[in-house]
FIKEMAR-660180 format. One record per residue: residue number from 1; chain; z, y, x of N, C-alpha, C in turn. Coordinates in steps of 0.02 Angstrom, whole numbers, plus 50000, padded with zeros to 5 digits. Example, Ala and Ser with C-alpha at 12.3 -4.5 7.8 and 13.67 -1.06 7.14 Angstrom:
# residues 2
n|chain|nzz|nyy|nxx|cazz|cayy|caxx|czz|cyy|cxx
1|A|50390|49716|50660|50390|49775|50615|50390|49835|50660
2|A|50354|49888|50642|50357|49947|50684|50394|50002|50645
# end
This chain:
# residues 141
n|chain|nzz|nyy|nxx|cazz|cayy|caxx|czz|cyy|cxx
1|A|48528|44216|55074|48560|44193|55014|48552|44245|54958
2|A|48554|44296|54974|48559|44352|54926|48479|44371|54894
3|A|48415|44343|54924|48361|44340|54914|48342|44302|54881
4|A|48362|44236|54891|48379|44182|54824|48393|44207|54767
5|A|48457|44208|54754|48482|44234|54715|48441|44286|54688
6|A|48411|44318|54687|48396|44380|54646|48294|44335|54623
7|A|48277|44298|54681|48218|44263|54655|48215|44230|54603
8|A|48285|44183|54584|48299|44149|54538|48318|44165|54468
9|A|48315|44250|54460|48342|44286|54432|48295|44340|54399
10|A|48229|44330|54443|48169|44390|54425|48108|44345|54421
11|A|48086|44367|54346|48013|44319|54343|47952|44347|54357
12|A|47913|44373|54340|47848|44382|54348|47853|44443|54297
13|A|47855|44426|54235|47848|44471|54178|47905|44538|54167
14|A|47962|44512|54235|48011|44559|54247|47955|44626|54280
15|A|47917|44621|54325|47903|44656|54372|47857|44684|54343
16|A|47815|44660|54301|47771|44682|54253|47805|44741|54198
17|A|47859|44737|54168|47911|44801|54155|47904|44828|54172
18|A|47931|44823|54249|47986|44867|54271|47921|44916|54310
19|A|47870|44895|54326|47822|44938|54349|47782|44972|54300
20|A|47779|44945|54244|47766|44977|54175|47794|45027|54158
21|A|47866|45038|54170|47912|45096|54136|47905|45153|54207
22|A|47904|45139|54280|47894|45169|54324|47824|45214|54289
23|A|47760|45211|54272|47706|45212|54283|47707|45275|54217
24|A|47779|45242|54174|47759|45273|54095|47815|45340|54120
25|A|47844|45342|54165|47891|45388|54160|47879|45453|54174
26|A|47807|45438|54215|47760|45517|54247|47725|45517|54163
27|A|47730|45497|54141|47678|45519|54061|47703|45584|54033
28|A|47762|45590|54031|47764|45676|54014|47743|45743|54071
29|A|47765|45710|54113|47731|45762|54177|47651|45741|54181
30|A|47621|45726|54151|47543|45712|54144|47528|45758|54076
31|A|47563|45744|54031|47533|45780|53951|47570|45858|53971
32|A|47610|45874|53987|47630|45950|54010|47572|45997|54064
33|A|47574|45951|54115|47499|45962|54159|47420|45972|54105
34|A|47429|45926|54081|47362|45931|54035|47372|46006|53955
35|A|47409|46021|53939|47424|46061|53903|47404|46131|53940
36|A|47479|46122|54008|47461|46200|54031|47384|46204|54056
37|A|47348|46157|54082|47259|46166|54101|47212|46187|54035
38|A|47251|46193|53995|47218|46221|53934|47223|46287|53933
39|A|47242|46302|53971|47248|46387|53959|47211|46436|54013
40|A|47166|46460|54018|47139|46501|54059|47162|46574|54061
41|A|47153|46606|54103|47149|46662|54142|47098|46716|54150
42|A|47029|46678|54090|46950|46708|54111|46955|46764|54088
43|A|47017|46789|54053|47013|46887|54058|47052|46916|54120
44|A|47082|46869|54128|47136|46893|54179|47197|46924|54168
45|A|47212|46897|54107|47268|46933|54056|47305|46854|54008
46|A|47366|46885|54013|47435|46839|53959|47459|46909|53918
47|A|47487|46863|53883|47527|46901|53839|47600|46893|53834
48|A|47636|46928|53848|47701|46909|53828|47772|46942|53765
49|A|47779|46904|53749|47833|46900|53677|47899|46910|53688
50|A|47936|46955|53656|48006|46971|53651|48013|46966|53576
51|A|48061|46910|53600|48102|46915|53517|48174|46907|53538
52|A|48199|46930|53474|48279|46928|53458|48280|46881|53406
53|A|48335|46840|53409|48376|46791|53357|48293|46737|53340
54|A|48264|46742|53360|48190|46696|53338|48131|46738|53338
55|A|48160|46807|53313|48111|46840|53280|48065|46886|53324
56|A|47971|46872|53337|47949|46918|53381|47980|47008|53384
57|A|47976|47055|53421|48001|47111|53420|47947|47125|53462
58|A|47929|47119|53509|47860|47155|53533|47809|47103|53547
59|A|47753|47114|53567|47709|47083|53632|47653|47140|53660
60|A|47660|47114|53738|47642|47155|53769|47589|47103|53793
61|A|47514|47161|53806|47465|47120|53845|47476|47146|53933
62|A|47485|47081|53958|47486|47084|54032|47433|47090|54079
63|A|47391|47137|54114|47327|47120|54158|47344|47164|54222
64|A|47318|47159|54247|47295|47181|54328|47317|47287|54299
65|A|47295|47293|54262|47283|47376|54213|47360|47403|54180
66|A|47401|47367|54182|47456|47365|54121|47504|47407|54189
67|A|47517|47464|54148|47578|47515|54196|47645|47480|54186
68|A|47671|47528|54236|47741|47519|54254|47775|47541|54170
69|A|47824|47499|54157|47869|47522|54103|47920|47493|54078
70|A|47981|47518|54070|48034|47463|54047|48075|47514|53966
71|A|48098|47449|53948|48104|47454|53875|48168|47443|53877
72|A|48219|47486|53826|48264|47441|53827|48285|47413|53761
73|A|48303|47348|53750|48329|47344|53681|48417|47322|53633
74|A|48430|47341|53606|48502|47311|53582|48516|47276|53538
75|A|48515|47219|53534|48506|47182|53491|48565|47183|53431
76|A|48646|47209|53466|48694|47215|53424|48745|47232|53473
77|A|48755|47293|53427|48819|47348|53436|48792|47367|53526
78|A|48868|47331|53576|48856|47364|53647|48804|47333|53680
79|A|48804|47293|53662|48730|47227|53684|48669|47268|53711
80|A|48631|47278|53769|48585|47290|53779|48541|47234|53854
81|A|48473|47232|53826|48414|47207|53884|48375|47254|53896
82|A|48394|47292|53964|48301|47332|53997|48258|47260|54035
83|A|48184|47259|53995|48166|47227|54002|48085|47268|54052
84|A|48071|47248|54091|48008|47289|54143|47956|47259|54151
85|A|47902|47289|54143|47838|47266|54140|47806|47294|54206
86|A|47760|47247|54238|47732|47306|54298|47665|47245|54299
87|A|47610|47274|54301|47552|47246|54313|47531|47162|54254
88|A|47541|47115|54278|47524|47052|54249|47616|47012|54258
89|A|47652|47055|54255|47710|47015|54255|47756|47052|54215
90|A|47828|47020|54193|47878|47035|54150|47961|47005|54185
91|A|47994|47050|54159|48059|47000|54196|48129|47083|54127
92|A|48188|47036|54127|48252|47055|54099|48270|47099|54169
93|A|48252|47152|54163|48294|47197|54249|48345|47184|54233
94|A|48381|47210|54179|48473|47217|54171|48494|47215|54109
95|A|48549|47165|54099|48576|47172|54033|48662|47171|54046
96|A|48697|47164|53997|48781|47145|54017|48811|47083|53986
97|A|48773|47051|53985|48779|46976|53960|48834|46959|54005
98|A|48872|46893|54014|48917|46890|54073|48891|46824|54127
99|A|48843|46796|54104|48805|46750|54141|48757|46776|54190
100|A|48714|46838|54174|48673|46874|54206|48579|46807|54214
101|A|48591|46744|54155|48537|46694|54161|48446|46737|54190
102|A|48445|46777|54122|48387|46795|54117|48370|46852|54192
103|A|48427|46875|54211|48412|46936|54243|48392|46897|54305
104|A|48437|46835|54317|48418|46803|54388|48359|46761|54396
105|A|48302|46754|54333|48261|46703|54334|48185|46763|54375
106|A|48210|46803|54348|48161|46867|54389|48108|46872|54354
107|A|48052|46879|54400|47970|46900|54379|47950|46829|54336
108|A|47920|46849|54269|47885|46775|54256|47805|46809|54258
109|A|47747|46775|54244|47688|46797|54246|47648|46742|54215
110|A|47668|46687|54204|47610|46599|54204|47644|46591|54149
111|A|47578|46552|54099|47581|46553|54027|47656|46491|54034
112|A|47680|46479|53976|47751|46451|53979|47801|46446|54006
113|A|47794|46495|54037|47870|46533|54069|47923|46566|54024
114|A|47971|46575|54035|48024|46593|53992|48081|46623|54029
115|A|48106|46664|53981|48175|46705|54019|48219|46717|53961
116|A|48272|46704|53950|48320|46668|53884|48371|46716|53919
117|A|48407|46773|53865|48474|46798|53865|48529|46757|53809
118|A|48555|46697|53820|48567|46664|53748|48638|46700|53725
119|A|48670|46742|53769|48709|46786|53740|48694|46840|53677
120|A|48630|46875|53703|48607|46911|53674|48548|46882|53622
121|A|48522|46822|53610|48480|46776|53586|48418|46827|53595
122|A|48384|46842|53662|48344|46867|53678|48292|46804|53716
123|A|48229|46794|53701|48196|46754|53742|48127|46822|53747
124|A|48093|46807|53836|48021|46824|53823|47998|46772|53865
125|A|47948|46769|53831|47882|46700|53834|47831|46722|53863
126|A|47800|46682|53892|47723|46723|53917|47674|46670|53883
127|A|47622|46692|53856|47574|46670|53827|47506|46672|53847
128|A|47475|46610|53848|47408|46616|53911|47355|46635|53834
129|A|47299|46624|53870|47230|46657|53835|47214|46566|53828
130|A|47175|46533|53758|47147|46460|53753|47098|46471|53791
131|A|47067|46400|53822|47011|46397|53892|46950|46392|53805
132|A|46969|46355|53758|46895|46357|53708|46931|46394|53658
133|A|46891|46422|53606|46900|46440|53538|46864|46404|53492
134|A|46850|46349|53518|46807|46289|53480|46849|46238|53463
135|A|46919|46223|53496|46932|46177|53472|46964|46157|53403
136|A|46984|46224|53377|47001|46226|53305|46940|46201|53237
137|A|46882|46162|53246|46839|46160|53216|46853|46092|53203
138|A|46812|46069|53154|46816|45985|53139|46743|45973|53128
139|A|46722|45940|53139|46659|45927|53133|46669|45831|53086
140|A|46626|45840|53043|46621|45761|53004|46559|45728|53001
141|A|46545|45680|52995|46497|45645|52985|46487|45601|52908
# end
């Protein structure tokens, strides 16, 4: 009875939807996939960005070569981030925020990664190398 009921109730063009919106819902996990494959590795090096309140404050190039080193910064008054670099990776070692977000996200290393102190409005980003330097061109006919 309950199979009825729901037959009498679902047409054809229902299922055609509803498998439509299934199909469309991986579409951002497809264009995110396709973005990050834009970014190569062929130096073997990222870059990564520290800014405060928006604003860049360093970038560091990351490779296989890049020493041990940590920085620390204060963004205001007692506020401080030691932030550590060691080889092709970056991570917030310690700050006194009271969430501890950034410190627990750890090592980042892969282009669009992120580590956010939003106490301290500290973000660092990692930034990959473009796979072309061609695609900025326009070509016309």
């Amino acid at each position: 009875m309950f199979w009825s009921e729901i037959k009498k109730q679902f047409k054809l063009f229902d299922g055609v939807i509803i498998i439509s919106l299934i199909i469309l819902s991986f579409l951002p996990y497809g264009i995110f996939a396709y973005s990050q494959g834009n970014y190569s590795l062929k130096t073997d090096e990222t870059t990564a960005i520290v800014s405060i309140d928006g604003k860049p404050i360093d970038e560091f190039i990351l490779n296989a070569h890049t020493p041990h080193k940590e920085i620390t910064y204060h963004p205001k008054g007692k506020q401080y981030n030691i932030i550590e670099l060691e080889g092709t990776r970056i991570r917030v070692k310690e700050d006194n925020s009271p969430d501890q977000v950034a410190v627990n996200t750890g090592w980042i290393s892969k282009p669009g990664q992120t580590s956010v102190c939003l106490p301290h409005r500290l973000v660092v980003e990692i930034k990959g190398v473009p796979l072309d330097d061609d695609d900025d061109m326009i070509i016309s006919y």
